[in-house]
C-alpha positions in Angstrom: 145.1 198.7 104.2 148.6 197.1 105.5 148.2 200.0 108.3 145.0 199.2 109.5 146.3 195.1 109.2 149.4 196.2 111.4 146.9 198.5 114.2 145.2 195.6 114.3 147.7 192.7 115.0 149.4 195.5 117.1 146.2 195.3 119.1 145.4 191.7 119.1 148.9 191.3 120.7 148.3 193.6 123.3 145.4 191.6 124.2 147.7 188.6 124.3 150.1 189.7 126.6 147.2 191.4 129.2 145.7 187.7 128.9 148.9 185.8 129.4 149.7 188.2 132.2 146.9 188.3 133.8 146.3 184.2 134.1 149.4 182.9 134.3 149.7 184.7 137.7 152.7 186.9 139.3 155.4 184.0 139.0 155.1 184.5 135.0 154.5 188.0 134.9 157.8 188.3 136.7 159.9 186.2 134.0 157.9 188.3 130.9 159.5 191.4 132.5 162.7 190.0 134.3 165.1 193.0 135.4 168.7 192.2 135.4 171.1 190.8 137.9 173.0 194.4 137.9 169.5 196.3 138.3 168.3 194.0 140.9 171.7 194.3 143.2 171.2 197.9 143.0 167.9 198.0 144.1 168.7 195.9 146.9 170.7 198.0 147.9 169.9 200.1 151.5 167.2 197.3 151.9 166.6 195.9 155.2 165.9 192.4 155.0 164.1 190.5 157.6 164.3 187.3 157.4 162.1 185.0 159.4 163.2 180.9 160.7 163.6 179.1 163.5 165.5 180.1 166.0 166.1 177.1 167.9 169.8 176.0 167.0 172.6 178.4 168.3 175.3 177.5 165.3 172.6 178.5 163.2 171.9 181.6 164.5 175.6 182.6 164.8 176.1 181.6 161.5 173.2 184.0 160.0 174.0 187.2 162.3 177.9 186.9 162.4 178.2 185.7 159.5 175.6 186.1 156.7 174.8 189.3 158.0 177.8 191.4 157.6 178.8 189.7 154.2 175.9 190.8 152.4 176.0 194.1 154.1 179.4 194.8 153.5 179.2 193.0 149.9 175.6 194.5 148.6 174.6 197.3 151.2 171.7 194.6 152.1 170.9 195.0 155.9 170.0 191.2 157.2 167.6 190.8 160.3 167.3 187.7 161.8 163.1 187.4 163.1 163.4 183.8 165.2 160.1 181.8 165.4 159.2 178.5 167.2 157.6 177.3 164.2 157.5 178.6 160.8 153.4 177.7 160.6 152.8 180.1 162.4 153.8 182.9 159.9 152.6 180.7 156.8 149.1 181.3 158.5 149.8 184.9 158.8 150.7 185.1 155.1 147.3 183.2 154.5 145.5 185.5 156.5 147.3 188.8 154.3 146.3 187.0 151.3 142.7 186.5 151.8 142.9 190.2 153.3 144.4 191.4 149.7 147.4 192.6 151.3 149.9 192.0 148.0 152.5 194.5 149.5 154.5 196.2 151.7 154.6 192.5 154.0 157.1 192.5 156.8 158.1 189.0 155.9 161.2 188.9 153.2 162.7 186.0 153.2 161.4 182.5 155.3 163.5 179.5 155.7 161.0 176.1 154.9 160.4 173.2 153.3 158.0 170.4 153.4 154.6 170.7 154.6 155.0 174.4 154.7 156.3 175.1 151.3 153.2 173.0 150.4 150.6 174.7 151.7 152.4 178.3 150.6 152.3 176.8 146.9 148.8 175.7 147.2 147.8 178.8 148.0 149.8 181.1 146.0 152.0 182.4 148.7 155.3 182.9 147.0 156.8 185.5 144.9 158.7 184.1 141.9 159.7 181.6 140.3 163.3 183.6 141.4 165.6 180.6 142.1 166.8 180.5 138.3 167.5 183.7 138.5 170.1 183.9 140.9 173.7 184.2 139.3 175.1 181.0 142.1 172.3 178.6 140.9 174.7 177.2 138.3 176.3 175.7 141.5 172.9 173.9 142.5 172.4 170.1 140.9 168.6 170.8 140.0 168.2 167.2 139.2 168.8 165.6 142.5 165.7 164.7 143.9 166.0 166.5 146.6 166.1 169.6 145.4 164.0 169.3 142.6 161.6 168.0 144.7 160.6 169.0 148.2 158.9 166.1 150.5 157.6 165.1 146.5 156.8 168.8 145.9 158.1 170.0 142.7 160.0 173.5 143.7 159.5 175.0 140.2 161.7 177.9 141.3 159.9 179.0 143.9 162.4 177.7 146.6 166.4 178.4 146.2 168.5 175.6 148.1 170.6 176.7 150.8 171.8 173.4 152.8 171.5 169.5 153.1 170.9 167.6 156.0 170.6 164.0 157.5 169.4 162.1 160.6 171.9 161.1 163.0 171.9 158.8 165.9 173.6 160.3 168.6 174.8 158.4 171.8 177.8 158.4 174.5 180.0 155.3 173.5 181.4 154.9 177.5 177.8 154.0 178.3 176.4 152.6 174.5 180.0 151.0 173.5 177.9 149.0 171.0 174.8 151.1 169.6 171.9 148.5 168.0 172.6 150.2 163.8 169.0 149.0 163.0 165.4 150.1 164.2 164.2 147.2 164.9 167.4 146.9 167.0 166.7 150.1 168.9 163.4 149.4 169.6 164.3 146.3 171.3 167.0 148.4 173.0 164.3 150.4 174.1 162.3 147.9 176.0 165.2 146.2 177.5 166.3 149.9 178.6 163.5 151.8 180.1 163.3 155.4 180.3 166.5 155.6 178.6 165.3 156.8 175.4 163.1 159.4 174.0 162.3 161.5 170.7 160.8 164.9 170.7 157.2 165.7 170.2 155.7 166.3 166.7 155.3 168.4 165.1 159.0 169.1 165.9 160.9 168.3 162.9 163.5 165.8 164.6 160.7 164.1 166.6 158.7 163.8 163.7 161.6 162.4 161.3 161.7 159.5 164.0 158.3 158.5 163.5 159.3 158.5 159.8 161.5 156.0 160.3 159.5 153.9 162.3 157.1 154.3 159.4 159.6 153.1 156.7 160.2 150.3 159.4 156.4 149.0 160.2 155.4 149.2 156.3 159.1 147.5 155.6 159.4 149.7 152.8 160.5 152.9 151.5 160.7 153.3 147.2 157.0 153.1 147.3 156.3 156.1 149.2 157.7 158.5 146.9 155.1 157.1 144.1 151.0 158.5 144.2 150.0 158.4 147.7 147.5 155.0 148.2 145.3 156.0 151.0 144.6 152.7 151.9 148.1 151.5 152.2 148.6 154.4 154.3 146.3 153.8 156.4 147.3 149.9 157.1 151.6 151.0 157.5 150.4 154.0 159.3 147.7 152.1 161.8 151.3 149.6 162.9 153.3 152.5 162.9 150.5 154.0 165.9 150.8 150.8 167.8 154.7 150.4 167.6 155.2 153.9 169.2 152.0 153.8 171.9 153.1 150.7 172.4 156.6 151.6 173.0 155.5 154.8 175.6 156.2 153.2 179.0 159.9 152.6 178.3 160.2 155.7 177.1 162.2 158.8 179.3 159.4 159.6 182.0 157.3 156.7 181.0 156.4 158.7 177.7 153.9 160.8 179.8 156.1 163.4 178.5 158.2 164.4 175.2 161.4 167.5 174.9 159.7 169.9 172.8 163.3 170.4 170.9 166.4 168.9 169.5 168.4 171.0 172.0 166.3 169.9 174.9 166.8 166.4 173.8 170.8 166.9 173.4 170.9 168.3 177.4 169.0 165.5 178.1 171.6 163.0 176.7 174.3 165.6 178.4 172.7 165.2 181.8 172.9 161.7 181.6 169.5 161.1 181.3 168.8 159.3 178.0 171.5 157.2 176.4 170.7 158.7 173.0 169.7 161.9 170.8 168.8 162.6 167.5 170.0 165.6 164.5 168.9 166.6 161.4 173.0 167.9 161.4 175.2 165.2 160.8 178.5 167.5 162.5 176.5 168.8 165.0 177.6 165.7 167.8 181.1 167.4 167.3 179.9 171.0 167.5 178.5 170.2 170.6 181.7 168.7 172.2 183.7 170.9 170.7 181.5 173.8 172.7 181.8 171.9 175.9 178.1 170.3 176.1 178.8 166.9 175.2 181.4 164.7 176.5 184.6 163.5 174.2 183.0 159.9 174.2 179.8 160.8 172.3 179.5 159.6 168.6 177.1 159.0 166.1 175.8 156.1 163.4 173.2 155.9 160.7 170.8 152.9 160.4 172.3 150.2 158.1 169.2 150.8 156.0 170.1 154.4 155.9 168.2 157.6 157.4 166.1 160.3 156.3 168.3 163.4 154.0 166.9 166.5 152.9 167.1 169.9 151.7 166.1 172.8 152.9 165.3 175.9 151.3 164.9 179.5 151.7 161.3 181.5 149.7 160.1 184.9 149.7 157.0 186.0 150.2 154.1 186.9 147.0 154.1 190.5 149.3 157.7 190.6 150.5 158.6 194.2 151.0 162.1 193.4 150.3 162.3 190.9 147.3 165.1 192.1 145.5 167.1 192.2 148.4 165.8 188.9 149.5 167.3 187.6 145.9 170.4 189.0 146.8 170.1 187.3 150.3 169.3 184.2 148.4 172.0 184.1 145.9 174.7 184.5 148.5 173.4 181.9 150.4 174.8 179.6 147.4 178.1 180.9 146.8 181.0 179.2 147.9 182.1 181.2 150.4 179.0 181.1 151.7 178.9 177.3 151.6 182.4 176.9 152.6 181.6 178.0 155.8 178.4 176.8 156.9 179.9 173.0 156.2 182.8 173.8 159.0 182.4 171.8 161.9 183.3 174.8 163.8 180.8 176.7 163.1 177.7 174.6 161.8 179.0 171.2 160.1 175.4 171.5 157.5 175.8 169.8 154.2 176.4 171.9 151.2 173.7 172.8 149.0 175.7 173.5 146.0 176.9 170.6 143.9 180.9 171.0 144.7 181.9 169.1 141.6 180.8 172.3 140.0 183.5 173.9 141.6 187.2 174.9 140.6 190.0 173.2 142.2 190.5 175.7 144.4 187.5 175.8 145.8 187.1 171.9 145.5 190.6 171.6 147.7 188.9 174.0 150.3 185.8 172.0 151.0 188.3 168.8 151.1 190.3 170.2 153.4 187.7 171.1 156.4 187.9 169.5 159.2 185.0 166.9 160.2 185.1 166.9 164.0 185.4 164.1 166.3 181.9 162.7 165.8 181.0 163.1 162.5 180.8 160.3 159.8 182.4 160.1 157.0 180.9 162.1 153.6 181.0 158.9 152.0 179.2 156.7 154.4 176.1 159.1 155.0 176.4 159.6 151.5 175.5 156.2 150.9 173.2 155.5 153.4 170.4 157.9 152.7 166.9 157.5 152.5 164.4 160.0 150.9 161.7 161.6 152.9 158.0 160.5 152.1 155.6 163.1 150.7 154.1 166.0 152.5 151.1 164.5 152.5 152.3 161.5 154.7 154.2 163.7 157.2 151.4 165.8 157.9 149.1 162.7 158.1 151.9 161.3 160.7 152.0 163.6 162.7 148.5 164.0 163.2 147.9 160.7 163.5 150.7 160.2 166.4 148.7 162.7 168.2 145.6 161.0 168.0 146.8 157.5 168.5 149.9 157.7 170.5 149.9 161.2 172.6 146.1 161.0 173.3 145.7 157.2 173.0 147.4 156.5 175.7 
């Protein structure tokens, strides 16, 4: 009798598991059977890992293929391919495409570098392997309760996302011909009229130009806490229908009479190099001094933040539900987060991009190295963009945004 009892609860918990596998999806399945940080290293290694972002900033670039790329093949025996894309979309609607195909391996994506409206719609759709991110041996670094990594654009990451820098908008200008730069947007956009065709922003969806109309956003609804509470599509549609008329209104004193927009950050910066436009715009807080120090921008170019702050975020790297690679993505991932790692990707010299990793976590040591880099001619103070940060609206709004500015502002015209 007690060993037909124990077949049977031995049976009724295999259904169990089967069932909990089975609907609580890969992400689960893969904590039920986790393998160990040791087992996962070595299956990493001799795996090639491609990993696929944009490849419009040259710091960034040299940073992932002279850096990044020998460490963690000389650390792990993980090859690293940089893939550069124009826009990460692009391969979010490849993945789509592989998932409604049944494709749930072998994909040549590895590792993707995203946030925002794209790690939304990969979410939504089941695109991502993991969670992973709290299983990474340098996550103990990562402050998981900051908003902003916690949340991405008001998506919660739930592991699916590991943290790998920090950024903020800048204002960049030349202060021989801008001595005095207006520090608030209604400021600016009074600079703007009384300046024609000595400003500009790129075109959304570009990420810069679109954290512009952000702020002009923040600026017409004259508010910002709100917005990171349940989206109200009527209030939307009231801030968003001034935001519309501020910027179309605002296209003839715009560079080339706003009949055209740069399509990049970097065009922007040549255009502010040239002489062209009086000011630029960066999600990189150190890259004004990169810039000079690389001989593109004169020694007179500095930048401000709003007195109501600008937008910060995070950004984050994600592997794919088919990634061919994963373990050696993880690995990828994990170093990504160490200090070393860190260290050098907030250096001026190389890329100036705000740590991901919470360096209060730190020992001295380390603490004393990140204290001691230098912070290039042009770049604020910690403490001051620090403290004037806003948070960036939901995904929802940004998509809306930029579709809207197309509508209303690039077509309305």
């Amino acid at each position: 009798m007690n060993t037909n009892r124990s077949k049977l609860w031995a049976a009724l918990w295999l259904s169990i598991m089967v069932v909990f596998v089975i609907f609580t999806g890969p992400g689960m399945a893969l904590k039920a059977h986790a393998l160990s940080w040791p087992e996962i290293l070595k299956r990493a290694r001799g795996q090639t890992v491609d990993w696929f972002m944009w490849g419009g900033f040259p710091s960034t670039n040299a940073y992932v293929n002279g850096y990044v790329a020998p460490q963690v093949q000389g650390l792990y025996g993980v090859k690293l391919r940089q893939v550069p894309v124009k826009d990460i979309a692009a391969v979010i609607s490849k993945l789509l495409v592989e998932k409604q195909a049944g494709k749930n391996t072998d994909g040549e994506v590895d590792l993707m570098w995203i946030n925002g409206e794209n790690f939304r719609t990969c979410k939504k759709n089941g695109l991502l392997y993991g969670p992973f991110a709290d299983m990474l041996p340098n996550q103990k670094l990562v402050d998981w309760t900051r908003p902003s990594v916690k949340n991405d654009f008001g998506e919660p990451v739930q592991g699916l996302e590991s943290p790998w820098g920090s950024a903020q908008v800048v204002m960049i200008y030349d202060s021989a011909r801008v001595p005095n730069p207006p520090r608030t947007m209604g400021g600016l956009l009074d600079w703007i009229r009384n300046h024609p065709g000595r400003f500009t922003y790129p075109a959304p969806p570009d990420f810069t130009g679109s954290a512009f109309v952000r702020h002009v956003f923040y600026y017409a609804s004259g508010d910002v806490p709100s917005w990171q509470k349940k989206f109200d599509a009527a209030r939307f549609t009231r801030a968003a229908a001034k935001t519309y008329k501020i910027l179309k209104d605002l296209s003839p004193y715009l560079w080339r009479q706003g009949r055209t927009y740069p399509e990049n950050p970097i065009r922007l910066a040549h255009l502010l190099a040239d002489g062209e436009v009086d000011f630029a715009i960066s999600y990189h807080p150190a890259e004004a001094s990169k810039m000079i120090s690389d001989g593109l921008y004169p020694e007179t170019v500095r930048t401000f933040v709003f007195k109501k702050g600008t937008i910060s975020n995070t950004h984050f790297v994600a592997i794919p539900f088919n990634a061919a690679h994963r373990h050696g993505a993880m690995v990828v991932a994990n170093f990504l987060i160490s200090p070393q790692a860190q260290l050098k990707k907030a250096d001026s010299r190389v890329w100036g991009d705000f740590p991901a990793i919470d360096i209060g976590r730190l020992d001295n040591s380390w603490q004393k190295k990140f204290g001691g880099l230098p912070r290039g001619i042009a770049t604020l103070p910690g403490s001051e963009l620090q403290s004037h940060q806003l948070p960036e609206p939901s995904s929802e709004i940004l998509i809306r945004l930029e579709k809207g500015w197309n509508q209303h502002v690039l077509k309305g015209r």
